[in-house]
C-alpha positions in Angstrom: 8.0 1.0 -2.3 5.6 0.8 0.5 2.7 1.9 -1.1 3.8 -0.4 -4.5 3.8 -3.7 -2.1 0.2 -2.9 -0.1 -1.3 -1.8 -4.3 0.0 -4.8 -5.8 -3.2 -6.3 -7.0 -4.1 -3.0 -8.2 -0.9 -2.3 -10.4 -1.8 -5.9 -11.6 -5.1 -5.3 -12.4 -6.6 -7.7 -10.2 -8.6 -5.0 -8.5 -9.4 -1.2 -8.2 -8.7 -0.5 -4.7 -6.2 -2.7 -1.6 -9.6 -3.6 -0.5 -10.8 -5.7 -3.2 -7.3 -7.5 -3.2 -8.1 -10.5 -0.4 -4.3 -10.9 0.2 -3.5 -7.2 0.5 -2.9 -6.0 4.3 -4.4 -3.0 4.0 -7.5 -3.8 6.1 -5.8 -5.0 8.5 -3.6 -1.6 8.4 -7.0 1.0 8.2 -9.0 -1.6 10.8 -9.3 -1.4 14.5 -9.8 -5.2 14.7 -6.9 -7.0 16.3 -4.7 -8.1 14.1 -1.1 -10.2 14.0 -0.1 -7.4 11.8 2.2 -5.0 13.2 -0.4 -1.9 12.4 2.0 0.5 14.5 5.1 0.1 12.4 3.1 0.1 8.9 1.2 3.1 9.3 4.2 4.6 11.3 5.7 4.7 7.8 3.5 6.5 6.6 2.8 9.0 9.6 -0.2 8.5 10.9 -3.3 6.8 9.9 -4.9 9.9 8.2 -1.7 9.5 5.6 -1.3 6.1 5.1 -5.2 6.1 3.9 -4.4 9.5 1.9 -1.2 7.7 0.1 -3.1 4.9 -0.8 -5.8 7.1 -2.8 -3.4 8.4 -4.9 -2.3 7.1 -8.1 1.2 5.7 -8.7 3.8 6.3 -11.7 5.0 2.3 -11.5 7.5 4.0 -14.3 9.1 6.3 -11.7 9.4 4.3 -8.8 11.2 1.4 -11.3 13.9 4.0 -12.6 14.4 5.6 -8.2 14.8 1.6 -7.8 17.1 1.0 -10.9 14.9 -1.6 -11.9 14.9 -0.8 -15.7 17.5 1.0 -16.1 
């Protein structure tokens, strides 16, 4: 679910990567920049920093996550 909210304009299509998504927070998240953000606590779901980039490399299986969340089924 975390990764699904940050890859939203890529499971739409909008875009290939969080980057190219202007209203995604994963800049914010993988920047050093300050930020209103709460960078800790994201990242801290995923780990560490290292992890939280790795996760959102990967591809997701919107179909699996939808029947773990009972959404279509």
């Amino acid at each position: 679910m975390r990764v699904q909210i940050l890859f939203d304009g890529v499971n739409h299509s909008f875009c290939d990567h969080p980057l190219g998504y202007p209203w995604s927070s994963y800049a914010a998240c993988v920047s050093v920049k300050p930020t209103r953000l709460h960078r800790e606590a994201v990242v801290g779901w995923f780990d560490d920093r290292a992890n939280f980039i790795a996760m959102h490399r990967r591809s997701i299986d919107r179909e699996k996550i939808e029947q773990w969340l009972k959404i279509n089924g």
